[in-house]
C-alpha positions as CSV (number, residue, x, y, z in Angstrom):
1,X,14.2,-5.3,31.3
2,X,12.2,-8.3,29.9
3,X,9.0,-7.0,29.9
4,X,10.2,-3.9,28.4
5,X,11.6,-5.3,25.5
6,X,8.8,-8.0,25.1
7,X,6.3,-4.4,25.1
8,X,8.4,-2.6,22.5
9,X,8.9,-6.1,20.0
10,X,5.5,-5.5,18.2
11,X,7.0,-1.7,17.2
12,X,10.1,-3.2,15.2
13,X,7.7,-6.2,13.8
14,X,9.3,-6.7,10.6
15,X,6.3,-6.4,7.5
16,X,3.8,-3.9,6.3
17,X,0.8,-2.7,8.2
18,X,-2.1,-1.2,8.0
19,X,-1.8,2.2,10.1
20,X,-4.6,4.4,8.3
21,X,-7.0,4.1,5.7
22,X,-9.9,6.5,4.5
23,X,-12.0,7.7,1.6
24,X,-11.3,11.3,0.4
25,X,-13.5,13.4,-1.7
26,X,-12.6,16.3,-3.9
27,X,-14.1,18.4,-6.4
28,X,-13.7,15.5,-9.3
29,X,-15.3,12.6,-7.2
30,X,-14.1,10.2,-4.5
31,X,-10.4,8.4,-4.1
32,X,-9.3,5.8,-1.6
33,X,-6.0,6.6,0.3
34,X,-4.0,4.1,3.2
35,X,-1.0,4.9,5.3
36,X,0.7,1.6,5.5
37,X,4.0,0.9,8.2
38,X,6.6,-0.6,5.8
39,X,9.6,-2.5,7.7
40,X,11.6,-4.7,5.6
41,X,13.5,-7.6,7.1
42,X,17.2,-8.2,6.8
43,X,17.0,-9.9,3.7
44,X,15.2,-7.9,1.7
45,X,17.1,-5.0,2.8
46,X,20.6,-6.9,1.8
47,X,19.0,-7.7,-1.6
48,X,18.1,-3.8,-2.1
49,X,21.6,-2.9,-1.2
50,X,22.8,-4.7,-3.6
51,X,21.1,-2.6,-5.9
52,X,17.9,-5.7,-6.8
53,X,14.8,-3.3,-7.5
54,X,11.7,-4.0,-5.3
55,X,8.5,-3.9,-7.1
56,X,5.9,-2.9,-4.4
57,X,2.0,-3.3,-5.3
58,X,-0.9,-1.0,-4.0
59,X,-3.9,-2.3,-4.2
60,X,-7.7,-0.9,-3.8
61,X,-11.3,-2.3,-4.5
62,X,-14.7,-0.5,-3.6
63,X,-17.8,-2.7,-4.2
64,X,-21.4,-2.8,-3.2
65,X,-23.1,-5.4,-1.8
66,X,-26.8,-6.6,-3.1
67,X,-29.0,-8.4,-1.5
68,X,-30.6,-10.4,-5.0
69,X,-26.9,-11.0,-6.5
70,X,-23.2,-11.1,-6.3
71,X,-21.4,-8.0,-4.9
72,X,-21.5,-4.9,-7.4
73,X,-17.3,-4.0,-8.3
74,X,-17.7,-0.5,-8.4
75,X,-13.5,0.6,-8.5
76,X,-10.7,-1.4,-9.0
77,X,-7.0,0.1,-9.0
78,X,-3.9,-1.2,-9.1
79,X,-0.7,1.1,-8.7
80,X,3.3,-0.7,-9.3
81,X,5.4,0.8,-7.3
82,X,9.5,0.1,-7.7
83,X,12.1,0.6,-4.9
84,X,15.6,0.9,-5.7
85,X,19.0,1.7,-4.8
86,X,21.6,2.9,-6.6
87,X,25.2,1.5,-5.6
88,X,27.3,4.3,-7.1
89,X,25.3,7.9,-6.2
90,X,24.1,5.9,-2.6
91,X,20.9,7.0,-3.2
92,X,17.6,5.1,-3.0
93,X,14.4,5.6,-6.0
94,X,11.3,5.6,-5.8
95,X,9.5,5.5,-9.6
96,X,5.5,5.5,-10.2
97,X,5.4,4.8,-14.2
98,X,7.8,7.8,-15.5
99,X,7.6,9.6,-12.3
100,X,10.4,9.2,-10.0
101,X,11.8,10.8,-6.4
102,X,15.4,10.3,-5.3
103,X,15.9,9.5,-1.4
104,X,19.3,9.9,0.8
105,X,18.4,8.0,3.0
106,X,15.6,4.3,3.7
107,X,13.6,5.7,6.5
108,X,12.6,8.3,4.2
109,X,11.7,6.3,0.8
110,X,9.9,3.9,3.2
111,X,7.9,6.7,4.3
112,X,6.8,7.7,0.9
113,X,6.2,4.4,-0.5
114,X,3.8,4.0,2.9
115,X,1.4,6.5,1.4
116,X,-0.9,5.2,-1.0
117,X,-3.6,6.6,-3.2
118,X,-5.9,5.0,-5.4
119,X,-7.0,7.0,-8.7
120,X,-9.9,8.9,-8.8
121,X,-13.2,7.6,-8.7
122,X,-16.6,9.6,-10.3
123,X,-18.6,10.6,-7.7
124,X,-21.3,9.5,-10.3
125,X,-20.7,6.2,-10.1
126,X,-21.4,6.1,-6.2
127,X,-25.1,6.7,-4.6
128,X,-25.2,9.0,-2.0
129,X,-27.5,6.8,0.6
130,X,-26.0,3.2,-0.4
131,X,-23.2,2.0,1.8
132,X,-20.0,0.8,0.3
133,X,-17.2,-1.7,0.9
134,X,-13.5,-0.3,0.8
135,X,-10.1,-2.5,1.0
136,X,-6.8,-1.1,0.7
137,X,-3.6,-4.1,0.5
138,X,0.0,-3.3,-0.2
139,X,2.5,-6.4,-1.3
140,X,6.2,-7.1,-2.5
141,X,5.5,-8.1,-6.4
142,X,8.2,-11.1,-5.8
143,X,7.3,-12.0,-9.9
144,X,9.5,-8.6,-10.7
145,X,12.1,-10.1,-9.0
146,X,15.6,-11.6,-11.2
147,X,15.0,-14.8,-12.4
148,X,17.3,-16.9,-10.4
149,X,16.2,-15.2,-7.2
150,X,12.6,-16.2,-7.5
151,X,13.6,-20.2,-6.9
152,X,15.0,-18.6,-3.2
153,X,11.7,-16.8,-2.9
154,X,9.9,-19.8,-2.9
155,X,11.6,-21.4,0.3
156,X,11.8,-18.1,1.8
157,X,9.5,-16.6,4.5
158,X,11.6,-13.5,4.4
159,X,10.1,-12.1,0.8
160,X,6.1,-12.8,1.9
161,X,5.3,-9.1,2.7
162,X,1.9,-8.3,2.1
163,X,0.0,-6.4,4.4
164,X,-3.3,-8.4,3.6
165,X,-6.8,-7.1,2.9
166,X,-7.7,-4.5,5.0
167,X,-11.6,-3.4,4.7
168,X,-13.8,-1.0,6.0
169,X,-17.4,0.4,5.3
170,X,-17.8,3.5,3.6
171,X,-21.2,6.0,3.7
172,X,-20.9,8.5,0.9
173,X,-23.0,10.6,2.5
174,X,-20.6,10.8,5.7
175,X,-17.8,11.4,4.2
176,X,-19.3,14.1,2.0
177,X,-20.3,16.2,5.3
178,X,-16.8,15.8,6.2
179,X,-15.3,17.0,3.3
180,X,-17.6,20.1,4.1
181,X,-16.3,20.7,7.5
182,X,-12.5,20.5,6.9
């Protein structure tokens, strides 16, 4: 009984994860897209049913390295996300700028706010034969938060969600042929 629960503790690991993350190419050029796993902890989940907003940043960065100076910053993105519930209507929000998408339930606004896409990138500004440095991050914005709670957040473990940088190399011309294939 021990050893199965000690097995099945990573699964419920409170936090956001990296689960997937990959270039995409389209007809316009190139864009940078991560699954993350998004488990809040008590806390945080107490302060959203309360009806505090959660402002949730995505975060995405492609550069090029050079061999005679600094790393070429090719993209940078950045992409608010808030979380909310509403109290009355007992239904939780998700809102991207003026966009917004009404959930019944958390499971299924945690699923969408785990899907996250950068915006696009030219396919002109990336050389075909070069190779490429991607990272993907998604982190509570805990300077959104009210006033008075942001003096808790300080002494608080339980509002540092942050998946950290996740990075992997990218080959335009791989993931060209495998835009082809699909």
């Amino acid at each position: 009984m021990l050893l199965a629960w000690l097995f099945a503790a990573p699964a419920w690991a409170e936090g956001i994860d990296v689960n997937k993350a990959e270039m995409r190419i389209s007809e316009e050029g190139y864009q940078l897209s991560a699954d993350f796993g998004v488990n809040l902890n008590y806390t945080v989940q107490q302060a959203l049913s309360l009806g505090i907003p959660l402002y949730f940043v995505g975060e995405f960065s492609l550069t090029r390295s050079r061999w005679y100076w600094l790393d070429e910053q090719i993209f940078q993105s950045e992409q608010s996300v808030k979380l909310s519930y509403n109290v009355l209507t007992r239904q939780y929000r998700i809102s991207r700028g003026a966009l917004f998408q009404n959930f019944a339930s958390l499971d299924e606004v945690l699923r969408m706010l785990a899907r996250q896409s950068s915006s696009l990138i030219p396919a002109a500004s990336m050389q075909k034969e070069a190779n490429y440095f991607a990272a993907v991050r998604l982190r509570l914005d805990t300077r959104q938060l009210p006033k008075l709670m942001q003096v808790n957040v300080l002494t608080s473990k339980d509002w540092d969600l942050d998946s950290g940088w996740y990075r992997w190399v990218v080959r335009p011309a791989e993931v060209r042929n495998a835009g082809k294939t699909e």
